[in-house]
C-alpha positions in Angstrom: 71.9 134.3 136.7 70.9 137.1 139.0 70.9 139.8 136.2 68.4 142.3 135.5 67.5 144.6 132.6 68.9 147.1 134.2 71.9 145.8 134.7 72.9 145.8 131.1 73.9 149.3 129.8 74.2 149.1 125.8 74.5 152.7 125.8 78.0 152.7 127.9 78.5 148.8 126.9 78.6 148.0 130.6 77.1 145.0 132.6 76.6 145.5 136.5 77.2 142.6 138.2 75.8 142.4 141.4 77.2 141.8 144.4 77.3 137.6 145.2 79.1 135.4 148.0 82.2 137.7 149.1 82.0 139.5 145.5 81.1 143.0 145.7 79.1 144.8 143.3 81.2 145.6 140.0 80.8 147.3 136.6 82.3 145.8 133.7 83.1 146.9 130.2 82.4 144.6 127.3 83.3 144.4 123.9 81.3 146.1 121.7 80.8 142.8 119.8 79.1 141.2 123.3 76.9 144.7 123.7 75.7 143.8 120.2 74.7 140.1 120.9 73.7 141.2 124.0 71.4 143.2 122.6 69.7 141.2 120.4 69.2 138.4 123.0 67.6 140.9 124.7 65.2 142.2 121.6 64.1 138.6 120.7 63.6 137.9 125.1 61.4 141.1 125.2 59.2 139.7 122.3 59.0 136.5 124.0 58.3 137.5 127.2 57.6 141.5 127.4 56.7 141.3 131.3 60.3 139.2 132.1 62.7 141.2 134.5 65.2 138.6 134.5 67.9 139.3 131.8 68.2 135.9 131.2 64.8 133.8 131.3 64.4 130.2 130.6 60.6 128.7 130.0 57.9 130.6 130.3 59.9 134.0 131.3 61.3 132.5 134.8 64.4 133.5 135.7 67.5 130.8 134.2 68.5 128.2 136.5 72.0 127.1 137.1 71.5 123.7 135.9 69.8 124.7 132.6 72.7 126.5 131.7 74.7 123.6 132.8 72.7 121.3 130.2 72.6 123.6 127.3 76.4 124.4 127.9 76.8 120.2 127.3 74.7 120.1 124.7 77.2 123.0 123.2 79.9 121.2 123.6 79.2 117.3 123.1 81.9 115.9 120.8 84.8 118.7 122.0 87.8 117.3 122.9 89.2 118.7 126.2 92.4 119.9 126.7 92.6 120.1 130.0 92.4 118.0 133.0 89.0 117.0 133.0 87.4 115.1 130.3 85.0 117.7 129.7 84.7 121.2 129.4 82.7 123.4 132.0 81.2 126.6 131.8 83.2 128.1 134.5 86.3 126.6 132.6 85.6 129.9 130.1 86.3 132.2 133.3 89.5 130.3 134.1 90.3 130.5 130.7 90.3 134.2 130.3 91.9 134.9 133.9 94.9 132.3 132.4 95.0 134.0 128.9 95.3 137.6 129.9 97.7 136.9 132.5 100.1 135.2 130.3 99.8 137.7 127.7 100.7 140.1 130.3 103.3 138.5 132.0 105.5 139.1 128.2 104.8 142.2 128.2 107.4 145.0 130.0 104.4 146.7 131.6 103.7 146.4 135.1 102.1 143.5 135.7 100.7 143.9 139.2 98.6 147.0 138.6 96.7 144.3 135.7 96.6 141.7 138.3 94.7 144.0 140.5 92.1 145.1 137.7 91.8 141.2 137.0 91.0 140.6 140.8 88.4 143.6 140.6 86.9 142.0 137.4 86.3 138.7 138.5 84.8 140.2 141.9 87.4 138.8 144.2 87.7 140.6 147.7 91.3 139.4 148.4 94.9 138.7 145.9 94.5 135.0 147.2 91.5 134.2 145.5 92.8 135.2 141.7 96.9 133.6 143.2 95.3 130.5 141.5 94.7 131.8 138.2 98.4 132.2 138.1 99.0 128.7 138.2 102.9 127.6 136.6 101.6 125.7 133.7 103.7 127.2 131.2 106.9 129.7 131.0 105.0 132.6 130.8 101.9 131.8 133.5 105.3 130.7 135.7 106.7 134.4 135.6 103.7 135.7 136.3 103.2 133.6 139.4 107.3 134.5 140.8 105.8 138.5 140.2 102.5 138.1 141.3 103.9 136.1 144.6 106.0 138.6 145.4 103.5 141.8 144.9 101.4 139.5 147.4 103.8 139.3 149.7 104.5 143.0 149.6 100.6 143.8 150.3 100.1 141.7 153.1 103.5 142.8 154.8 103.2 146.4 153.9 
């Protein structure tokens, strides 16, 4: 909500994100897929509202509130079906989502996977292991072996 023109790099395809909370201040790669959207949002915002610093602008050019996201996120979604816990989907579900996907894709393959964990605890602008543990969450075979590695690389960072 707090991002800036500057913040969005098209020519590297990087987003800073800055720093929030207890998250520090991170650079991210995106897909060159999101750099295009990205950059057409942009295009048509600047059109709109050429004086707009705020990347993302509701009415009138202000900067985006947190709950007009929220409402055009349920407007997206009205009619899904959930599959999780909660009878309706979230916009920070999408985060949890991602977190959940890459670390089970990881966790099958042979590669290391607490040098990824770390990288995924970076991304997501977490200061501490503990706050991404819960991303790791046993809800199937492959998030469960994930958990049993990523428990023990814990344990082996605060002990060592």
């Amino acid at each position: 909500m707090r991002l800036s023109d500057e913040d969005f790099d098209a020519a590297t395809g990087t987003l800073r994100v800055p720093a929030v909370k207890r998250s520090p201040q991170r650079t991210l790669p995106l897909h060159p897929s999101t750099v295009r959207a990205l950059q057409r949002y942009q295009r048509l915002r600047r059109s709109h509202y050429p004086l707009a610093n705020h990347f993302f602008v509701g009415p009138f050019g202000r900067p985006l509130q947190m709950c007009a996201a929220d409402w055009t996120f349920h407007r997206l979604v009205r009619g899904m079906v959930s599959n999780g816990s909660r009878p309706n989907p979230r916009l920070y579900d999408l985060r949890h989502r991602f977190a959940t996907q890459w670390i089970a894709r990881w966790s099958r393959q042979a590669a290391p996977l607490e040098h990824r964990l770390v990288l995924l605890s970076r991304y997501l602008g977490h200061c501490n292991f503990h706050d991404t543990y819960w991303y790791v969450q046993p809800e199937s075979s492959a998030l469960k072996h994930a958990a049993t590695r990523f428990e023990h690389y814990r344990h082996q960072i605060h002990s060592g």
